[in-house]
C-alpha positions as CSV (number, residue, x, y, z in Angstrom):
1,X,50.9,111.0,58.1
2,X,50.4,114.4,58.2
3,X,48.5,116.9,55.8
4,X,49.3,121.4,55.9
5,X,47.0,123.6,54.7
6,X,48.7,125.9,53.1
7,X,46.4,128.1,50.9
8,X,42.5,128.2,50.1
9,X,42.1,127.7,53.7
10,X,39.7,130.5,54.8
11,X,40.3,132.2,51.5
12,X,39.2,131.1,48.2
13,X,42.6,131.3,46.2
14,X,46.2,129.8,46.7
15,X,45.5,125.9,46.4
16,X,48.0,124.1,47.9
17,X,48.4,121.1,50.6
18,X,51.9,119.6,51.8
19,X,51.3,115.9,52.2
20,X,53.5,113.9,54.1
21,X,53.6,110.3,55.1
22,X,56.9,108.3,56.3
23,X,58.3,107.6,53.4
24,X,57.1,110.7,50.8
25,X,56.1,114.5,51.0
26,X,54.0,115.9,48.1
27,X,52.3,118.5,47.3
28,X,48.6,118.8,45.4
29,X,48.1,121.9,43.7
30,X,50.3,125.2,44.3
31,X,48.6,128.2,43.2
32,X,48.9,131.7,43.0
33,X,47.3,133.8,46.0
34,X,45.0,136.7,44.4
35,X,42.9,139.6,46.0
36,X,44.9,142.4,46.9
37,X,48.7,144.0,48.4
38,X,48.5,141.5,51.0
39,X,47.8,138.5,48.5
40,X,50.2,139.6,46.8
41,X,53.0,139.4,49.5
42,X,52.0,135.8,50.0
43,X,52.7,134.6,46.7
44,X,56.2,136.4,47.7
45,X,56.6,134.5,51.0
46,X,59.2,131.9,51.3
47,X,57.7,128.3,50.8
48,X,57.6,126.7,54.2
49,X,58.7,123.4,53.2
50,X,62.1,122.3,51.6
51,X,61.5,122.0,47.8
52,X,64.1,119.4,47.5
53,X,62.4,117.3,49.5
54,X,59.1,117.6,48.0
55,X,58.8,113.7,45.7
56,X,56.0,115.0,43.2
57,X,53.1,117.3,42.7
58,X,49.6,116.6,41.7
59,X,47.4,119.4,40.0
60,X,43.7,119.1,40.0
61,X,43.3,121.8,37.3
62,X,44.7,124.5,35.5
63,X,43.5,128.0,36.7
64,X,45.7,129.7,38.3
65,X,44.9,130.0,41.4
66,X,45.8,126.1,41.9
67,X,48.8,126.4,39.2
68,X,49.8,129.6,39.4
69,X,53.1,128.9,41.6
70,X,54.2,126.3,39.7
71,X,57.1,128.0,38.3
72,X,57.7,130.1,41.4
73,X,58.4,126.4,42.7
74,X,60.5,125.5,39.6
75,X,62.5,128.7,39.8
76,X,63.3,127.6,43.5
77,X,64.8,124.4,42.8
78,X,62.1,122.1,41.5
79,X,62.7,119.4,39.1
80,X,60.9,116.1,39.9
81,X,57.2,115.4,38.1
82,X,54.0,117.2,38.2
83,X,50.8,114.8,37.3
84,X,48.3,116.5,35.9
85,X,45.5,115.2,33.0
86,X,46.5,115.5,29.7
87,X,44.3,118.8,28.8
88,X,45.3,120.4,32.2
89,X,48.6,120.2,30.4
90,X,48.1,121.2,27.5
91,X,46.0,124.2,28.9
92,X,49.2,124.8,31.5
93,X,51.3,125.2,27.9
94,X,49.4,128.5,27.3
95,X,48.3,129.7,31.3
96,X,51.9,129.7,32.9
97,X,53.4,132.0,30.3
98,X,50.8,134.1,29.8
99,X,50.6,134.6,33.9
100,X,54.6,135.0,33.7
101,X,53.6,137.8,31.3
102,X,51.4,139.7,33.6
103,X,53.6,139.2,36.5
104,X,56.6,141.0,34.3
105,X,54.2,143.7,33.3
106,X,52.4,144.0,36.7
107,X,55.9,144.1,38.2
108,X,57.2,146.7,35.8
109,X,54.3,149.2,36.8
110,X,55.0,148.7,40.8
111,X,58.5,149.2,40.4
112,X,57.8,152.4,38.8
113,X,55.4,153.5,41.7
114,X,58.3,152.2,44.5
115,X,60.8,154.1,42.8
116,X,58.8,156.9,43.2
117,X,58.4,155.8,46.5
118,X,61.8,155.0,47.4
119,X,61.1,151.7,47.8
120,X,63.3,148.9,47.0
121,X,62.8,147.7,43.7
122,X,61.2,144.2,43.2
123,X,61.6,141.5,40.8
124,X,58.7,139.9,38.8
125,X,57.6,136.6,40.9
126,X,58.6,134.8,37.9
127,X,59.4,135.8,33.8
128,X,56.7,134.2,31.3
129,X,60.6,132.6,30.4
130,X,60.8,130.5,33.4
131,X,57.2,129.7,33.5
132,X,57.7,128.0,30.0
133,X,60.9,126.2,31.7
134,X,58.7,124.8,34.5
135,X,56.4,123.0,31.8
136,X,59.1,120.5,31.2
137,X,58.5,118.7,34.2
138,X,54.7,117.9,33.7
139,X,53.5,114.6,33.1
140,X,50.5,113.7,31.5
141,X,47.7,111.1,32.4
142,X,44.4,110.1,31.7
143,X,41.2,109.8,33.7
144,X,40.5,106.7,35.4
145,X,44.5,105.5,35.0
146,X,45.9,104.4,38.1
147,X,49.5,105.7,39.3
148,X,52.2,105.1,41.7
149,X,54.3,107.9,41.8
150,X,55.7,106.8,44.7
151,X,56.7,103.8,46.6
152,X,53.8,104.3,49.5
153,X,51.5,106.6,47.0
154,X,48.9,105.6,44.4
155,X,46.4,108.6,42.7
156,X,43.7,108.5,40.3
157,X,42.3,111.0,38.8
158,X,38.7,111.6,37.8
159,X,36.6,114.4,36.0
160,X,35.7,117.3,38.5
161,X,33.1,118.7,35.8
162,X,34.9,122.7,36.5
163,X,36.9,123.1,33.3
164,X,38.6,121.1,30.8
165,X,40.8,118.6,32.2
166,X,39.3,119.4,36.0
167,X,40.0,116.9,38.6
168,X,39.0,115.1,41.6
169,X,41.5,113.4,42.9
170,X,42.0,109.7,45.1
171,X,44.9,109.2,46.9
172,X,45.8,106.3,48.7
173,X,48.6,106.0,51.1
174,X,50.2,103.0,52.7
175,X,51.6,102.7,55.8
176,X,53.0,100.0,57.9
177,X,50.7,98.0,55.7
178,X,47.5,99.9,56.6
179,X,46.3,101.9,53.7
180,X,44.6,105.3,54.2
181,X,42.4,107.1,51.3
182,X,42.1,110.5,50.6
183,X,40.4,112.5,48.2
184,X,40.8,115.8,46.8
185,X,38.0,117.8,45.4
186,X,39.3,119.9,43.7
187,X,36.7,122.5,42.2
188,X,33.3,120.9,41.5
189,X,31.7,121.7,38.5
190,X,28.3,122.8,38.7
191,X,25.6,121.5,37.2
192,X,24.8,120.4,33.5
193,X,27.8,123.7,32.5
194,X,27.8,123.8,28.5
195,X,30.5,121.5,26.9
196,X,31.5,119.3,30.1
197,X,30.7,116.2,31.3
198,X,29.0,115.8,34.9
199,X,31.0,115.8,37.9
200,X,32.6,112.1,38.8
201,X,30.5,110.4,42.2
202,X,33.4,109.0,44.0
203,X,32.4,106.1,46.5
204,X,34.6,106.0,49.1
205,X,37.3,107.7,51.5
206,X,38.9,108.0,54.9
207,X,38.9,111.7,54.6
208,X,37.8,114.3,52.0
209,X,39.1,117.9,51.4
210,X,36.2,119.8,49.8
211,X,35.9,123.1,47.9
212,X,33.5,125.4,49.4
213,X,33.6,128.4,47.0
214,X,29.8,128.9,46.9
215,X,29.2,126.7,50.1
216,X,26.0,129.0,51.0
217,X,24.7,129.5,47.7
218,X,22.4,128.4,45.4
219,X,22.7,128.8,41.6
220,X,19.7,130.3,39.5
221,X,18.1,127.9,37.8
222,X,20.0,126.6,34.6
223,X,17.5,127.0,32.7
224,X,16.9,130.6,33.3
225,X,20.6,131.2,32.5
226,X,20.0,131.3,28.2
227,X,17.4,133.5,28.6
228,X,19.1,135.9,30.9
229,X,22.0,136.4,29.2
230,X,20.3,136.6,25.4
231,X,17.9,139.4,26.7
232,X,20.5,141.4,28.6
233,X,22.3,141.2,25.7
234,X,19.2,142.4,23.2
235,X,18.3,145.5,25.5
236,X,21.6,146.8,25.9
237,X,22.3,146.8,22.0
238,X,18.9,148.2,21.4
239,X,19.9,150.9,23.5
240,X,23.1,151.9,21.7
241,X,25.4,150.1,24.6
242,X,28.0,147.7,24.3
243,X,28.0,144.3,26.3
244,X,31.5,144.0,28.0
245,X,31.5,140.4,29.9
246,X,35.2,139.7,31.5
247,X,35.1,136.5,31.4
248,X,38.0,133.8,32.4
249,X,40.0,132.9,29.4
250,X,39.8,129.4,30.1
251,X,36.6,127.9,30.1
252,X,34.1,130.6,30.9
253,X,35.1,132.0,27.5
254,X,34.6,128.9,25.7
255,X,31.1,128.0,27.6
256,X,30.3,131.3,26.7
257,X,30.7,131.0,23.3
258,X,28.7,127.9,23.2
259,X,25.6,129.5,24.7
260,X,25.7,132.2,22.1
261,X,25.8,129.9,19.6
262,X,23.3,127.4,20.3
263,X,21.1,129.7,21.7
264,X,20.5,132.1,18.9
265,X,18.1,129.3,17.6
266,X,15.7,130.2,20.8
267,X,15.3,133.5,19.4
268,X,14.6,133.3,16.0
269,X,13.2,136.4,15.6
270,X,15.8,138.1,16.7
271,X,18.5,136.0,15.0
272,X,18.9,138.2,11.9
273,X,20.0,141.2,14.3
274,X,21.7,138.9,16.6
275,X,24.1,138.0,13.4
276,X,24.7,141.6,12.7
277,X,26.2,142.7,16.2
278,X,30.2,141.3,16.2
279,X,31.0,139.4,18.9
280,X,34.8,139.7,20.1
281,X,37.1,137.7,21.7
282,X,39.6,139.8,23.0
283,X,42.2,137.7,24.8
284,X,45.4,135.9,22.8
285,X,45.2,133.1,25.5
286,X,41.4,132.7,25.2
287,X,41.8,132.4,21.7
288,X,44.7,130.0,22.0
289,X,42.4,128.2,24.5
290,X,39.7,127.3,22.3
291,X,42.3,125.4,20.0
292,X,43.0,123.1,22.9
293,X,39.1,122.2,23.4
294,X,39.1,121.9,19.6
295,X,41.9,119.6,20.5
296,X,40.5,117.3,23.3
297,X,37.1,116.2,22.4
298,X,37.0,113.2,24.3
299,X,36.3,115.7,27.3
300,X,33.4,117.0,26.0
301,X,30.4,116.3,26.9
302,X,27.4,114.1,24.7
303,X,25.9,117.4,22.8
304,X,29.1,118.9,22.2
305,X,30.2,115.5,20.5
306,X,27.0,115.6,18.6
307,X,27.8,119.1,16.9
308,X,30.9,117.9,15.6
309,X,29.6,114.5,14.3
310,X,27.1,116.9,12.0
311,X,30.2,119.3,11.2
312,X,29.1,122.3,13.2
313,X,31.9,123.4,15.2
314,X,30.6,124.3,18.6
315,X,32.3,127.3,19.2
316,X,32.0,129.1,16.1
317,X,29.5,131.1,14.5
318,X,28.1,134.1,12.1
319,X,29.9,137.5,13.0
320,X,32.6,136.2,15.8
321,X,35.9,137.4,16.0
322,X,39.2,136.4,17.5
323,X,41.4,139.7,18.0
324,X,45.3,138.9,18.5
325,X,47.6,142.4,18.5
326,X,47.1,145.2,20.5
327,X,46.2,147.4,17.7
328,X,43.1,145.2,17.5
329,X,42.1,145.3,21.0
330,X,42.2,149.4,20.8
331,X,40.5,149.3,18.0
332,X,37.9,147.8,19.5
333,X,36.9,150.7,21.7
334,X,36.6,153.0,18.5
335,X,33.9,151.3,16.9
336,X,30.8,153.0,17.0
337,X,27.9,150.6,16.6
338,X,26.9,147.8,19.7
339,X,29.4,144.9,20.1
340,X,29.8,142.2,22.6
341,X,33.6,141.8,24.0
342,X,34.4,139.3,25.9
343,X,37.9,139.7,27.4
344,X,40.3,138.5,30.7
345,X,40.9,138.7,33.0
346,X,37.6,137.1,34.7
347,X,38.3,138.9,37.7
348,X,39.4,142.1,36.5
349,X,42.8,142.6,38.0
350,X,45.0,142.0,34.8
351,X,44.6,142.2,31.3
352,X,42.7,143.8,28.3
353,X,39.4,143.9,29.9
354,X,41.0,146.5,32.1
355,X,40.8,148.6,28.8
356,X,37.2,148.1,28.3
357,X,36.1,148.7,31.4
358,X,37.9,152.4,31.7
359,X,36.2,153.0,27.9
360,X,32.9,151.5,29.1
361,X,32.1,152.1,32.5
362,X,31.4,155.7,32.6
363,X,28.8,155.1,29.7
364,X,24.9,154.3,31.1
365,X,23.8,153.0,27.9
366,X,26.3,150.0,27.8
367,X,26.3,146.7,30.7
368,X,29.3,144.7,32.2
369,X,28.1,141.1,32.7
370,X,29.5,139.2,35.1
371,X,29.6,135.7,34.4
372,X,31.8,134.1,37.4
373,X,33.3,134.5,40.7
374,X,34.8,137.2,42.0
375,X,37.4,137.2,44.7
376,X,37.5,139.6,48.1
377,X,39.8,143.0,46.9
378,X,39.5,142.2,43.1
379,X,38.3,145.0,41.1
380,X,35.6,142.6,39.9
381,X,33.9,142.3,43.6
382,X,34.1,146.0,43.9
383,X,31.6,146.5,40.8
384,X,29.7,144.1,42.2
385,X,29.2,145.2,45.4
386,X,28.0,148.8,43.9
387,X,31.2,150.6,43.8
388,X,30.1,153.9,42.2
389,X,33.7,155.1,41.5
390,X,36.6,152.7,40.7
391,X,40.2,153.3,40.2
392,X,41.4,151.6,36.3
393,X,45.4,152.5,35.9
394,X,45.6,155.0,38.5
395,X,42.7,156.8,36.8
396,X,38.9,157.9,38.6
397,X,36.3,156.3,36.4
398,X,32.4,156.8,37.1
399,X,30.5,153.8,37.3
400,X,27.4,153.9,35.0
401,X,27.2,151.5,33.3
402,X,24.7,148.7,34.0
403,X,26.7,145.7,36.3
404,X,24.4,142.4,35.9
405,X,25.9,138.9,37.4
406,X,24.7,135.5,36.0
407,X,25.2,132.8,38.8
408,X,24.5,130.1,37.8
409,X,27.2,130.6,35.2
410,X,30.0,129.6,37.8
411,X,32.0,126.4,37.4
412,X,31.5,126.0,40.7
413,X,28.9,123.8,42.4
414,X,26.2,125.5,45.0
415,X,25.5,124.5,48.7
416,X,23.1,121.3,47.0
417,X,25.4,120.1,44.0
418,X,28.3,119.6,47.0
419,X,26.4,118.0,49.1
420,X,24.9,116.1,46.5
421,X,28.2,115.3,45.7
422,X,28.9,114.3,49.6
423,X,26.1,112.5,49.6
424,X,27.2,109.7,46.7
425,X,29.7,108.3,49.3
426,X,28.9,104.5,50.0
427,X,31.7,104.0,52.4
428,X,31.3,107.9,54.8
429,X,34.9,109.3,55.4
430,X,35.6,109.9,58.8
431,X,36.4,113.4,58.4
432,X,35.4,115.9,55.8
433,X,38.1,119.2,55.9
434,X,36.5,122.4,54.4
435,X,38.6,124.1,52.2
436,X,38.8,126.7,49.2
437,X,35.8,129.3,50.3
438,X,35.3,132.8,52.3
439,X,34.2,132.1,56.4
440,X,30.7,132.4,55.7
441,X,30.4,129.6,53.2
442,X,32.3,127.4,55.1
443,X,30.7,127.5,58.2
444,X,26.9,127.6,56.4
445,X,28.7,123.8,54.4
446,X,30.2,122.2,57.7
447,X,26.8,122.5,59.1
448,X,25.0,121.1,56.4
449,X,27.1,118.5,55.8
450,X,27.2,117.6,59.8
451,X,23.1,117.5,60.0
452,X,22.7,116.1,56.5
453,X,25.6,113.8,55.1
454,X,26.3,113.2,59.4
455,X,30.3,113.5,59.0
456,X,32.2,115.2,61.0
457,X,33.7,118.6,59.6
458,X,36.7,120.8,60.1
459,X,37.5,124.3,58.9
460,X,41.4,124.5,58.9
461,X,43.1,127.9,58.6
462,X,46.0,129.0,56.1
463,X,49.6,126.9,57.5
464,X,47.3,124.6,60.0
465,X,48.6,121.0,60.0
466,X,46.3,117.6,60.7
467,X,48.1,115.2,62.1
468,X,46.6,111.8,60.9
469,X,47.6,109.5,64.0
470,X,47.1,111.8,66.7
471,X,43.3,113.2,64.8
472,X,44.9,116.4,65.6
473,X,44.5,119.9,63.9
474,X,47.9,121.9,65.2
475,X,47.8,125.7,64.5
476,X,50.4,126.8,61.8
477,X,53.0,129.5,63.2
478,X,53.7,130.6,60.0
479,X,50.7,132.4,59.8
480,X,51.7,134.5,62.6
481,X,54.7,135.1,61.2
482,X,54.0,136.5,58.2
483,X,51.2,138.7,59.3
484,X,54.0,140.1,62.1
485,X,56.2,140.6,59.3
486,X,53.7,142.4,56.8
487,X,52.7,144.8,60.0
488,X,56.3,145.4,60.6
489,X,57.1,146.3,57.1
490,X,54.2,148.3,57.0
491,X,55.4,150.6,60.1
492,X,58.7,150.7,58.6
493,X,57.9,152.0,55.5
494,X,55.3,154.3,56.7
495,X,58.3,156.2,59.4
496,X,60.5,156.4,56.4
497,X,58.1,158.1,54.4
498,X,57.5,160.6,57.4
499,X,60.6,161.2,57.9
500,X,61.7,161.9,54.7
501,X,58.7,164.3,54.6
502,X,60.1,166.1,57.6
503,X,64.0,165.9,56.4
504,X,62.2,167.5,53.2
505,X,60.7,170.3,54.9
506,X,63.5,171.1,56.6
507,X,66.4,171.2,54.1
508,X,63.7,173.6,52.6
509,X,64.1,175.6,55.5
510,X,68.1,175.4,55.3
511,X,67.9,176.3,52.2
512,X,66.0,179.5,52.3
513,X,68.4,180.7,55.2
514,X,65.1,181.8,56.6
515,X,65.8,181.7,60.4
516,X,62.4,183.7,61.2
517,X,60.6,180.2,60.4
518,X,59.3,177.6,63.4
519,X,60.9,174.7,63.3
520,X,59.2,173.2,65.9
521,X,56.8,171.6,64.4
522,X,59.4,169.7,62.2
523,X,61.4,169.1,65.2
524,X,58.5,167.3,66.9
525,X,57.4,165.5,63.8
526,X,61.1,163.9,63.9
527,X,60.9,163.4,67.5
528,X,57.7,161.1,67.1
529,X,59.3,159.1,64.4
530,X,62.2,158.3,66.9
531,X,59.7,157.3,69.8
532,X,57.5,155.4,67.2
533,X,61.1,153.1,66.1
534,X,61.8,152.5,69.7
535,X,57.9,151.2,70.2
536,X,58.8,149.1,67.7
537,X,62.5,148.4,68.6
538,X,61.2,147.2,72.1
539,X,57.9,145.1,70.4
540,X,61.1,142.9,68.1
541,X,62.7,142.3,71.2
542,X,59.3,141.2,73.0
């Protein structure tokens, strides 16, 4: 048996492991790579496996960063089943086509900027059409149920505690009559996050891939998270500002929305202007979201269920909105008194919180509260890290606004709730792989876990394969590959654009009839560009 890493190894996005055993190859999770160009290129990269000979997938949640390539994968060829709990499919139903959405859109814009270019034009990774073809392959099942979806194969899956319908999932694999357990993380929940239950203890395993995404961290305390985000919210209205908060569409949005709610009752002297500043939810999927939790309470957790025994919805209240045209979300930025918008994407590269930022930003009186993780290249991190001037649709905008980050906010568990986690394990695996998290927090977790939980750790890299019988990690080639074949393309178009600078300036030339003029230095500008392709001709051929 063999397992490939094939994303959210070293990197925190693009979920995806190729499992094969003799009999069966599957896949669990295959998500969408986000960050930046080079991010982006992967998601465009051929898949390194045959899809016809992939027997099933199995999806630990729905973000999109684990489901993302779903329908890249269906619009290659895929048609056998995709396992994933029944509200990870029903939150799929919304996701994929709205991420088939922004990929038409986002592909729209570049083509206009490589036509400008003269760069080949390129299709959208897949239409919000295809995404909504790829849904009729998922297959819905429940937690705790036990499945065979193959001969050699049977999976369980349990609640992760990250978002609705999260997973952890067991695996166990026979072979030659020895059976071999492995268990999938997925993304732990953190602690005690509004609406979910707790994350699942799972008992035993022979090995364990575990997320890392905050592998160095610790959270804020939970209880300081109420208060934190009512008062940032009462100072910057008091001063005239609007709170902007992008905020994941699917679950951040909806936890959000909870705290607000039951929280007002902490400040009851403040409730009365509390009710009088709107609160918006600017995002037709978040909206659409919150009808699916509506629809699953049986994943919520005790308190939530208690709200709706007395007939108080959860996520509902005095002065909050739900805007669904574009008109509306414009109009939003023409109101004059304080609101609160919450809008997607969480991480700033897409969507209608793009809007609000570039109507926002510039503006010292209002704050843009950060309320979850934000990936290496995202226009999220960048604010974050202090940026003081930020690029919003090809436009300079000033950064004045005030940028506060609530922690302990993530869906994610810190350094203590994974090895907490870890630690619940009767039966040690024999190997724990460290997956889904930036260099730093991995190595800070493989430590930990090494002097504390005392199993051994290892930290594969994007296209690495473990080889089960030979307790083997193999470095992936494909790796390589790709990064020879960005760097390439790279050097390409860069020569092309010089020389078609040159070939400008001197048709220019031709054109004037102006023989006075030196055309040396266009002449040796075209002479580099012919030793540069034959540096290049002569590296291909190394």
């Amino acid at each position: 048996m063999k397992i490939s890493f094939l994303g959210a190894a070293k990197e925190v996005t693009g979920s995806c492991y190729l499992v094969e055993t003799e009999k069966t190859k599957f896949l669990v999770d295959c998500g969408m790579f986000q960050g930046g160009e080079v991010e982006d290129e992967l998601n465009y990269q051929e898949f390194i496996f045959d899809v016809g000979d992939i027997d099933f997938v199995l999806l630990t949640h729905a973000h999109i960063d684990h489901s993302g390539r779903i329908p890249l994968l269906y619009k290659r060829g895929y048609r056998k089943r995709i396992y994933a709990t029944k509200a990870t499919v029903d939150l799929c139903r919304y996701m994929l086509p709205d991420s088939g959405h922004i990929q038409e859109m986002e592909s729209e814009w570049k083509n206009r900027k490589r036509k400008r270019a003269d760069k080949p034009l390129r299709e959208p990774l897949y239409t919000a059409d295809e995404a909504k073809d790829s849904l009729s392959i998922f297959y819905g099942v429940d937690y705790g149920e036990i499945i065979e979806p193959a001969q050699d194969v049977k999976v369980r899956f349990n609640d992760a505690g990250h978002m609705l319908g999260s997973s952890i999932i067991e695996v166990w694999v026979n072979e030659k009559g020895k059976e071999t357990k492995i268990v999938f993380s997925g993304d732990l929940g953190n602690k005690k996050i509004p609406l979910l239950k707790e994350v699942t203890p799972i008992k035993s395993a022979d090995y364990v891939l575990c997320e890392s995404t905050y592998g160095n961290r610790l959270h804020e305390d939970i209880g300081d998270r109420a208060k934190k985000l009512m008062e940032i919210i009462i100072k910057t209205v008091k001063r005239g500002g609007n709170v902007i908060i992008p905020s994941f569409a699917v679950g951040r949005t909806q936890e959000l929305l909870y705290e607000l709610h039951k929280n007002r009752e902490l400040y009851k002297d403040e409730i009365e202007f509390l009710n009088n500043v709107p609160v918006y939810v600017d995002s037709p999927l978040a909206t659409s979201i919150t009808d699916v939790f509506t629809k699953h309470p049986e994943y919520l957790d005790s308190e939530a269920q208690e709200y709706i025994k007395k007939g108080d919805l959860p996520l509902d209240f005095p002065n909050l909105h739900f805007t669904h045209s574009v008109e509306e979300s414009k109009a939003l930025n023409e109101i004059k008194t304080p609101v609160i918008i919450i809008s997607a994407s969480g991480m700033c590269e897409a969507g209608r919180i793009k809007h609000h930022l570039k109507h926002n930003l510039w503006r010292p009186e209002c704050t843009v509260l950060f309320v979850g993780y934000q990936a290496k290249g995202t226009l999220g991190r960048k604010l974050l890290e202090g940026e003081k001037n930020v690029k919003i649709f090809g436009e300079d905008i000033s950064v004045k606004a005030e940028i506060e980050y609530i922690e302990s906010f993530s869906g994610h568990a810190d350094q203590k709730g994974i090895l907490d986690w870890l630690s619940q394990f009767t039966d040690k695996p024999r190997k724990i792989f460290i997956v889904h998290g930036e260099d730093e927090a991995q190595e800070e977790l493989a430590d930990k876990i090494e002097s504390e939980v005392r199993v051994k750790t290892l930290i594969p890299s994007r296209y690495d394969t473990y080889d089960f019988n030979e307790d083997k990690l193999v470095r992936g080639e494909a790796e390589d590959k790709f990064k020879l074949e960005l760097e390439i393309t790279n050097k390409i178009e860069e020569m092309k654009l010089r020389s078609d600078k040159a070939l400008n300036k001197l048709q220019e030339l031709i054109n004037s009839k102006d023989i006075t003029k030196d055309l040396n230095p266009i002449v040796s500008e075209l002479n580099n560009i012919n030793e540069s392709l034959m540096k290049l001709y002569r590296e291909l051929l190394d």
